[in-house]
OpenMM code with the backbone's topology and positions (N, CA, C; nanometers):
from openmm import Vec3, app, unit

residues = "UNK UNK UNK UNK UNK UNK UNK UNK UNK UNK UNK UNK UNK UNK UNK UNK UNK UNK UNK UNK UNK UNK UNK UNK UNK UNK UNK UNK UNK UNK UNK UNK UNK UNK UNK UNK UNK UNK UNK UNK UNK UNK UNK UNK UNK UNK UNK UNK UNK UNK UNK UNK UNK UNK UNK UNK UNK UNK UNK UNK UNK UNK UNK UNK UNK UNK UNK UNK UNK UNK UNK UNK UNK UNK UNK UNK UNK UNK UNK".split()
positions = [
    Vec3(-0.3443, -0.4971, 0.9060),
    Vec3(-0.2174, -0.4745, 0.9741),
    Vec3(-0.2483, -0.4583, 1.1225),
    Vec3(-0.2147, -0.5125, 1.2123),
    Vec3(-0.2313, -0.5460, 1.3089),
    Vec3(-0.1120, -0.4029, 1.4158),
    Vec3(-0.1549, -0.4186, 1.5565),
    Vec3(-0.0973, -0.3059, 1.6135),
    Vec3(0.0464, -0.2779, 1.6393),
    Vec3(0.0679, -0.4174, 1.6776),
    Vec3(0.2240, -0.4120, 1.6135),
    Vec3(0.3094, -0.4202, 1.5028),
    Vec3(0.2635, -0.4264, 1.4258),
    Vec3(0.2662, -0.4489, 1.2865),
    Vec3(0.2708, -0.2434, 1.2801),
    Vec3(0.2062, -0.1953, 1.2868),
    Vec3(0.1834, -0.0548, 1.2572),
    Vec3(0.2915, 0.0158, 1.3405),
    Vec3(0.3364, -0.0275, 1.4958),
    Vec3(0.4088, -0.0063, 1.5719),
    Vec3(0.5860, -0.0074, 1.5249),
    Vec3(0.5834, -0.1327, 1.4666),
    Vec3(0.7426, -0.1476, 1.3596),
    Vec3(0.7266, -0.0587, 1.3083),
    Vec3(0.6229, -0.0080, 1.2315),
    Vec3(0.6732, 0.0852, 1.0880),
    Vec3(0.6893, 0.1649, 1.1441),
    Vec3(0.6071, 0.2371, 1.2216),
    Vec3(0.6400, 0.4011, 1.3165),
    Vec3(0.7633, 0.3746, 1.3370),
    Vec3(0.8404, 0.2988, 1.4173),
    Vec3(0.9957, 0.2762, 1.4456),
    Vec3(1.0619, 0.3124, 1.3583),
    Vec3(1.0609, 0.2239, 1.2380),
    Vec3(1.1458, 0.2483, 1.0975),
    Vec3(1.1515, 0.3684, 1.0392),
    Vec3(1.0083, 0.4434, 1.0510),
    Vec3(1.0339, 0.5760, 1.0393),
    Vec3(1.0726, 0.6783, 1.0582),
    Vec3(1.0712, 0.6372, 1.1662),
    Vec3(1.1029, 0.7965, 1.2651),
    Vec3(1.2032, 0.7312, 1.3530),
    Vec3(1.3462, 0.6569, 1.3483),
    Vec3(1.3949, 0.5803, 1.4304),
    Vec3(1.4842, 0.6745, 1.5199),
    Vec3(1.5118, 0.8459, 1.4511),
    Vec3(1.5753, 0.9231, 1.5197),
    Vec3(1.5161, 1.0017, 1.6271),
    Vec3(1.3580, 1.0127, 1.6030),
    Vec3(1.3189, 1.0706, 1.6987),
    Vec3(1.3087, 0.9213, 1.8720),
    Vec3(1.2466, 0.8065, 1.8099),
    Vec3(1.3056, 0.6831, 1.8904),
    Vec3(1.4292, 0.7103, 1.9985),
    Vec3(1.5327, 0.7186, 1.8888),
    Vec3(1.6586, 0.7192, 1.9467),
    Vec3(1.6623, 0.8514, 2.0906),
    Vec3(1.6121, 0.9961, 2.0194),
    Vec3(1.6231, 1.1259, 2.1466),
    Vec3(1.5448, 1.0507, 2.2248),
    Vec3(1.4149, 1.0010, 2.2369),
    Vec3(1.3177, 0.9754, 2.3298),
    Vec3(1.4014, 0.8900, 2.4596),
    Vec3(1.4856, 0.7555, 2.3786),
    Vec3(1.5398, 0.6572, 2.4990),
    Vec3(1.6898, 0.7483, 2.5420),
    Vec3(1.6972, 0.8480, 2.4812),
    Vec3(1.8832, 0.9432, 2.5158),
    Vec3(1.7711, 0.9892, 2.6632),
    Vec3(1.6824, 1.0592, 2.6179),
    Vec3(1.6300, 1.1674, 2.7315),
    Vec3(1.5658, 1.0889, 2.8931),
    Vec3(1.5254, 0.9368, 2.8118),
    Vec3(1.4561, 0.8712, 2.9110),
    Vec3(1.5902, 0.8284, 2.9857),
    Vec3(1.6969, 0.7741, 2.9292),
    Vec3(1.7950, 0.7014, 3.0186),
    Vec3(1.8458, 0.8440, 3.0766),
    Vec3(1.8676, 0.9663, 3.0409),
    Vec3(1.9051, 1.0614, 3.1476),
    Vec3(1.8057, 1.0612, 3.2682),
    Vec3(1.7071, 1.0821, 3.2323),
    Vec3(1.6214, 1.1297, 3.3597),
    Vec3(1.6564, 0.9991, 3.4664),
    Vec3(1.6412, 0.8885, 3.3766),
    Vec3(1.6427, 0.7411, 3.4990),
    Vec3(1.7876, 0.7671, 3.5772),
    Vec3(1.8939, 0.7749, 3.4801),
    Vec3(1.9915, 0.7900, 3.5583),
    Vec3(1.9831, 0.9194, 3.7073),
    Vec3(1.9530, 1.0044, 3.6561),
    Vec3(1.9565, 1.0795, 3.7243),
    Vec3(1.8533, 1.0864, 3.8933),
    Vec3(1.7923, 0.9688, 3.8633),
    Vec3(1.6581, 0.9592, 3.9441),
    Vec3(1.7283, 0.8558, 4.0017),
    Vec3(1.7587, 0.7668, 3.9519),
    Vec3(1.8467, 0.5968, 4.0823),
    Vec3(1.9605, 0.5854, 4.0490),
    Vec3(2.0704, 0.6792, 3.9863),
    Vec3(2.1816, 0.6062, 3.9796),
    Vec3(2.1769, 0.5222, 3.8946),
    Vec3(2.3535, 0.4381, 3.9072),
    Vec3(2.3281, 0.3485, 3.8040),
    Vec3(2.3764, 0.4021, 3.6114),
    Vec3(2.4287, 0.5145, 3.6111),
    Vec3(2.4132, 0.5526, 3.5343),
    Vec3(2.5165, 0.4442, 3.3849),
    Vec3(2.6020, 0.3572, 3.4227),
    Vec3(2.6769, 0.3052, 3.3438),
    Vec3(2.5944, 0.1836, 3.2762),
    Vec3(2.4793, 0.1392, 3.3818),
    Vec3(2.3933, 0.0301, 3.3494),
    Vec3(2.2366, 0.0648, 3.2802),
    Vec3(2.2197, 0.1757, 3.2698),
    Vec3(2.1128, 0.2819, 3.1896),
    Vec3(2.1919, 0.3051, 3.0965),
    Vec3(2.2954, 0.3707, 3.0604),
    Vec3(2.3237, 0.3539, 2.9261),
    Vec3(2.3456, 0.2802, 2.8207),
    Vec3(2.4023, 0.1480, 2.9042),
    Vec3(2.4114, 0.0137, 2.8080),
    Vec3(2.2381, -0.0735, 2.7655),
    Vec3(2.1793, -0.0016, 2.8697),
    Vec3(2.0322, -0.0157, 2.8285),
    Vec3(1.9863, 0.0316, 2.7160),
    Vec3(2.0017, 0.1539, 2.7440),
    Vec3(1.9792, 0.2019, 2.6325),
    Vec3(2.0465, 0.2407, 2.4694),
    Vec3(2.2080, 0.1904, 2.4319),
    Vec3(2.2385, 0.2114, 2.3535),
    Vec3(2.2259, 0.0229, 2.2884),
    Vec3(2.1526, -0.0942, 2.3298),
    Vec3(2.0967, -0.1853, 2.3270),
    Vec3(1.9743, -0.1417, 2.2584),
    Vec3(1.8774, -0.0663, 2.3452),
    Vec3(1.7447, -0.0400, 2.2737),
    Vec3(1.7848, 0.0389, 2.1506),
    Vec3(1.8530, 0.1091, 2.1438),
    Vec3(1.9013, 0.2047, 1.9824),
    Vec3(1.9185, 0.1292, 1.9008),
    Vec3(1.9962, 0.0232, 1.9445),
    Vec3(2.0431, -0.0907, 1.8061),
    Vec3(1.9225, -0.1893, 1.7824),
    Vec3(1.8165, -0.1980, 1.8481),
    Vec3(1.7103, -0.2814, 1.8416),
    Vec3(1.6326, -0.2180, 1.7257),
    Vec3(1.6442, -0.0682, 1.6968),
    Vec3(1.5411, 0.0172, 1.6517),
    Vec3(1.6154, 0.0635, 1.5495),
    Vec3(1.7071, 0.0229, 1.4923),
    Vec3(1.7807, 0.0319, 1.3644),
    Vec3(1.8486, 0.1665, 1.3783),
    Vec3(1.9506, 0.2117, 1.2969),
    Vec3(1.9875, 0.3216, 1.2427),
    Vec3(1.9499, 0.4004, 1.1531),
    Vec3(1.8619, 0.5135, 1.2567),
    Vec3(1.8615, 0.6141, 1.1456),
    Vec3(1.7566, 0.5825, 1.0726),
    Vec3(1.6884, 0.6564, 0.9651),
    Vec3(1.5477, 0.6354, 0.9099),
    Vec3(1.5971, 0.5677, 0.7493),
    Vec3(1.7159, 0.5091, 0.7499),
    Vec3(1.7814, 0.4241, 0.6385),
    Vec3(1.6981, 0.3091, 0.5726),
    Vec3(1.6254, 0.2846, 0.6945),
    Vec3(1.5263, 0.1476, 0.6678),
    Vec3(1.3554, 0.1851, 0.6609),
    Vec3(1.3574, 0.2070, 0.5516),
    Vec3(1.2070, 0.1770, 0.5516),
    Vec3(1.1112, 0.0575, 0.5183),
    Vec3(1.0092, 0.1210, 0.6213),
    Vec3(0.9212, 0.0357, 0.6194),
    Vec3(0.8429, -0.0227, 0.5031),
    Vec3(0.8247, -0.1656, 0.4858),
    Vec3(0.7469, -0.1823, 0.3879),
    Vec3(0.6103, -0.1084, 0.3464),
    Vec3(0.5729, -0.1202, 0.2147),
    Vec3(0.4197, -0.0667, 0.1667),
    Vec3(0.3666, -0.1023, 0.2456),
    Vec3(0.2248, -0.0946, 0.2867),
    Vec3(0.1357, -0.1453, 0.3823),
    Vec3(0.0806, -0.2329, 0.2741),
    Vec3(0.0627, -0.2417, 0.1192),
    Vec3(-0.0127, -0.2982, 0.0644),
    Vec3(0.0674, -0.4146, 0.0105),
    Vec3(0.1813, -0.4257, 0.0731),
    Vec3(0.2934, -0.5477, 0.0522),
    Vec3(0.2541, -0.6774, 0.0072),
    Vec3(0.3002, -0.7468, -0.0506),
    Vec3(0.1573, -0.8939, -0.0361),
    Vec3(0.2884, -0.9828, 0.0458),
    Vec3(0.2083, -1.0553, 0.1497),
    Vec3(0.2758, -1.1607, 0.2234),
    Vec3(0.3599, -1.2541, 0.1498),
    Vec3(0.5053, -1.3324, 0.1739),
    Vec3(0.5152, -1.3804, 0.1231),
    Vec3(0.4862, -1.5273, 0.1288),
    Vec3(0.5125, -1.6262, 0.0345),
    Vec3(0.4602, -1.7583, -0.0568),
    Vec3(0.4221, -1.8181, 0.0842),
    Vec3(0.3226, -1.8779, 0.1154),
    Vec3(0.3555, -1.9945, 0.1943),
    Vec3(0.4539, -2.1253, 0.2167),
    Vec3(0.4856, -2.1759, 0.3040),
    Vec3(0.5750, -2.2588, 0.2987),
    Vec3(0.5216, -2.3901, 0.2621),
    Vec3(0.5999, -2.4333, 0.2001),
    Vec3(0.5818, -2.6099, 0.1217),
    Vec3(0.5386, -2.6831, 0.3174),
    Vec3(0.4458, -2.7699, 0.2997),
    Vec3(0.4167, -2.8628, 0.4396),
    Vec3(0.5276, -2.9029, 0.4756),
    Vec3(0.5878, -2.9185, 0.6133),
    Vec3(0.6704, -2.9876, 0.7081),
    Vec3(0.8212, -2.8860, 0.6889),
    Vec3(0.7702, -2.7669, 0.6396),
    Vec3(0.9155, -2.6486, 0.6170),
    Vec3(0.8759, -2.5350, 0.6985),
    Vec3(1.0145, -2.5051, 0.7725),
    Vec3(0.9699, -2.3596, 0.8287),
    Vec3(0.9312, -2.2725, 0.7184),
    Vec3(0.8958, -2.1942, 0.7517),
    Vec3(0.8215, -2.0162, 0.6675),
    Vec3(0.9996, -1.9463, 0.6389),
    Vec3(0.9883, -1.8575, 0.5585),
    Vec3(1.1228, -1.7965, 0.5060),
    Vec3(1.1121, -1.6248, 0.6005),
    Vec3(1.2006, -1.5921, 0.6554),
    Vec3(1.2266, -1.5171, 0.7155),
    Vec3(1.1689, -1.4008, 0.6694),
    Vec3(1.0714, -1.3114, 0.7487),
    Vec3(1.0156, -1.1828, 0.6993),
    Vec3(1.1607, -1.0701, 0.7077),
    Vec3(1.1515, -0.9910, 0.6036),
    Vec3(1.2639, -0.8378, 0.6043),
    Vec3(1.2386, -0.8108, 0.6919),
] * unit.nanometer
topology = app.Topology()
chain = topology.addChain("A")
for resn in residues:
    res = topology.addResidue(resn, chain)
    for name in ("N", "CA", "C"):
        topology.addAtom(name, app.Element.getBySymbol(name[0]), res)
């Protein structure tokens, strides 16, 4: 499992503590340059990037990849 690969799952897990981290970061930014209407849409963008809530978990780590694709076919979309 590779570093980003390990990086998703931390997300999926803990997506609420995620979420305080970018609330607290877009305050301070706002508060440091202004701007504050364009920091929040930043950041309630990055919230929805990082799912809702710890609803989604991450796969097993011992998952097995899925099938390869038949030659001259895209690959089937990872969860």
């Amino acid at each position: 499992m590779g570093l980003l690969d390990k990086a998703k799952a931390l997300l999926g897990q803990h997506d609420d503590k995620v979420d305080q981290g970018i609330d607290k970061l877009g305050d301070a930014a706002g508060r440091r340059f202004g701007h504050e209407e364009q920091i929040d849409q930043g950041a309630e963008h990055l919230k929805r990037m990082t799912g809702e809530g710890d609803t989604t978990a991450a796969p097993p780590p011992d998952a097995a990849p899925p099938p390869p694709a038949p030659e001259g076919e895209a690959p089937p979309p990872r969860p």
